[in-house]
C-alpha positions in Angstrom: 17.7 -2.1 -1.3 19.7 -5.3 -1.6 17.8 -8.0 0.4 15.4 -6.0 1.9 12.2 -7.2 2.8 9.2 -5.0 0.9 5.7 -5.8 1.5 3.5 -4.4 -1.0 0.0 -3.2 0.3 -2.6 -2.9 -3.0 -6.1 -1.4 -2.2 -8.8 -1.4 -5.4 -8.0 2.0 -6.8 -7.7 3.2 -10.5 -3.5 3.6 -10.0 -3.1 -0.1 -9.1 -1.5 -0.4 -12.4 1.1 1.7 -11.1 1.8 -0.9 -8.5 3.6 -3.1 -11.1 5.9 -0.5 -12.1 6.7 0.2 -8.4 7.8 -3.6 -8.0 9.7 -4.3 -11.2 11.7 -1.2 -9.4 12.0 -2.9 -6.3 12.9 -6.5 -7.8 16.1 -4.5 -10.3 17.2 -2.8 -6.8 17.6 -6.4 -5.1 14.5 -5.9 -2.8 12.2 -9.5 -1.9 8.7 -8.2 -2.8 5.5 -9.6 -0.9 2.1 -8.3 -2.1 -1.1 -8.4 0.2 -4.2 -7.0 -2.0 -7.7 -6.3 -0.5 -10.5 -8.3 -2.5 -11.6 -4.8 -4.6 -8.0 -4.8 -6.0 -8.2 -8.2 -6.8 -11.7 -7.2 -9.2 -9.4 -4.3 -10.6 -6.0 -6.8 -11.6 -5.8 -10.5 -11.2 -3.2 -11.3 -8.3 -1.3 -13.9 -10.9 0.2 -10.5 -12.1 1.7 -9.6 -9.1 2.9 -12.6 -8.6 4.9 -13.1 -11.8 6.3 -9.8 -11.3 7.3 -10.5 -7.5 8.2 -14.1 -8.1 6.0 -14.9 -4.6 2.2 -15.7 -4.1 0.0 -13.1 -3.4 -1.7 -12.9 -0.6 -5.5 -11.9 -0.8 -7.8 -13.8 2.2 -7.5 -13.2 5.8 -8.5 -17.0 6.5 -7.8 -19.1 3.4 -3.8 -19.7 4.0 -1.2 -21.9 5.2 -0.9 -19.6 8.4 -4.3 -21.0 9.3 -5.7 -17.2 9.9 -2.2 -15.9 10.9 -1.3 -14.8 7.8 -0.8 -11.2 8.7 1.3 -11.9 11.3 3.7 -13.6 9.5 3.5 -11.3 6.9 4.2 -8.2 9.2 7.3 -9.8 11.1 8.6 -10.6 7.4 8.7 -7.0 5.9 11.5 -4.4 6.6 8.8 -2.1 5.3 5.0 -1.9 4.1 4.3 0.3 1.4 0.6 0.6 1.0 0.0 1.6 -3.3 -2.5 3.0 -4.2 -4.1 4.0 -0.7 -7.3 4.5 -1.9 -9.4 6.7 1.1 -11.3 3.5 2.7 -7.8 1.8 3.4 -7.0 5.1 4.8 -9.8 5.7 6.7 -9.1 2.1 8.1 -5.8 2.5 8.5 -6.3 5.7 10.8 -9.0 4.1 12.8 -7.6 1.0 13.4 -10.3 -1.4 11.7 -8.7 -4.9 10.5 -11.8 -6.4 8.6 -9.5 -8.0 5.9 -5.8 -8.8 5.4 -4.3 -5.4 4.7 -5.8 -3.6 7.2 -5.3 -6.6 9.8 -1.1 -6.4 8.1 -1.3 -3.0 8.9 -2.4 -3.1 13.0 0.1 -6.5 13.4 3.2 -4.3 11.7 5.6 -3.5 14.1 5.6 0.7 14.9 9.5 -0.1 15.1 9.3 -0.2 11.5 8.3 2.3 8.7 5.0 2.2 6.8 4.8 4.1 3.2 1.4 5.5 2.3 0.8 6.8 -1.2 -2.9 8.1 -1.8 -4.9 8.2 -4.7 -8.4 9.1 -5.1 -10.2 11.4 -7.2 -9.5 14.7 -5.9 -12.8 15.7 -4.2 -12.3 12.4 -2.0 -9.0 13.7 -1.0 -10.4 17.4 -0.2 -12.9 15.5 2.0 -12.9 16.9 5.2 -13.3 13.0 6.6 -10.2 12.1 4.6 -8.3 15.0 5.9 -9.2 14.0 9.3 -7.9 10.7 8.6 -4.3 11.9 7.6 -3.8 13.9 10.2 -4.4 10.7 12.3 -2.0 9.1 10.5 0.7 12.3 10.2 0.8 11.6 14.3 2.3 8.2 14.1 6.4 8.6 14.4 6.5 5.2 11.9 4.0 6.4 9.2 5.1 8.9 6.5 3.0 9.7 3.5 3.5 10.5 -0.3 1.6 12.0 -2.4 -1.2 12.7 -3.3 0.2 15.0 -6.4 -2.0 17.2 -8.3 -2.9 16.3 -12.2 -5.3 14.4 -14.4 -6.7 12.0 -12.2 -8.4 8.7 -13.5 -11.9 10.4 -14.0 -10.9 12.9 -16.6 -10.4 15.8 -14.1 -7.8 17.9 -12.6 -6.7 17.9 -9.4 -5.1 16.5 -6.1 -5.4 13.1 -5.7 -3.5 11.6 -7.9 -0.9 8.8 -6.5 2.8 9.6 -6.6 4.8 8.6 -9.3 6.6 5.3 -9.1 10.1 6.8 -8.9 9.2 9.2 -5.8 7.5 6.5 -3.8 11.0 4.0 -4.6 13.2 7.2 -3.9 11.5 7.8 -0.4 11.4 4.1 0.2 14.8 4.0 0.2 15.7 6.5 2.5 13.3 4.9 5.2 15.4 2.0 5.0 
């Protein structure tokens, strides 16, 4: 992981905390972090955290940056890879339908398919059973450059049991690794 270029992806789900443990990984393998949040994740942790534990600023606005509106551009010719953490099912359902209405989703269309993008889900297992959700990740099977992990089953953030819940930290670093 030495020198590569991670760009962390953070949609507003209940395993966002696992995001830091994910990037304190990355940072004592060498990686650069970058961390792009959608504006529900940003009501879930302030982006200050991530940015102390990544060392860079967070990106949150699809306008409001020195890029001038071309922040995800820059952002996507920067990464090696994209790891979106948690994917909660709206940013999948985006992501599999091609809709950029903020700066992840807009990251995610603008990243090269040369490259590989990471998706870990997690959502309360009745989401993932969904038959729309489903739909959606067989969309996004299809694409050569995507590759998913997770969801695992288990106590999920609601109390319950069942699939849905995001993969742990050291399964999304191990797999992360051998995409790059």
């Amino acid at each position: 992981m030495k020198d590569k270029k991670i760009l962390i992806g953070v949609s507003g789900g209940a395993a966002i905390y696992k995001t830091c443990g994910l990037i304190r990984l990355l940072k004592r393998n060498n990686a650069q972090v970058r961390v792009v949040m959608t504006q529900s994740a940003t009501e879930l942790i302030s982006p200050s955290l991530f940015q102390a534990l990544s060392g860079t600023s967070v990106a949150t606005e699809l306008f409001h940056s020195e890029e001038k509106g071309m922040e995800h551009i820059a952002l996507s010719q920067w990464a090696d890879l994209f790891i979106i953490v948690p994917a909660t099912a709206n940013t999948i359902s985006k992501i599999a339908l091609g809709i950029a209405d903020n700066l992840l989703t807009s990251t995610v269309l603008a990243f090269p398919s040369s490259s590989p993008l990471l998706i870990a889900p997690a959502m309360n297992n009745h989401m993932w059973e969904n038959e729309a959700t489903q739909n959606n990740i067989k969309i996004i099977k299809n694409r050569t450059s995507y590759h998913l992990v997770g969801p695992a089953t288990g106590l999920l953030a609601n109390g319950q049991k069942g699939e849905g819940r995001m993969a742990e930290v050291e399964e999304i670093f191990t797999i992360a690794k051998k995409l790059i």
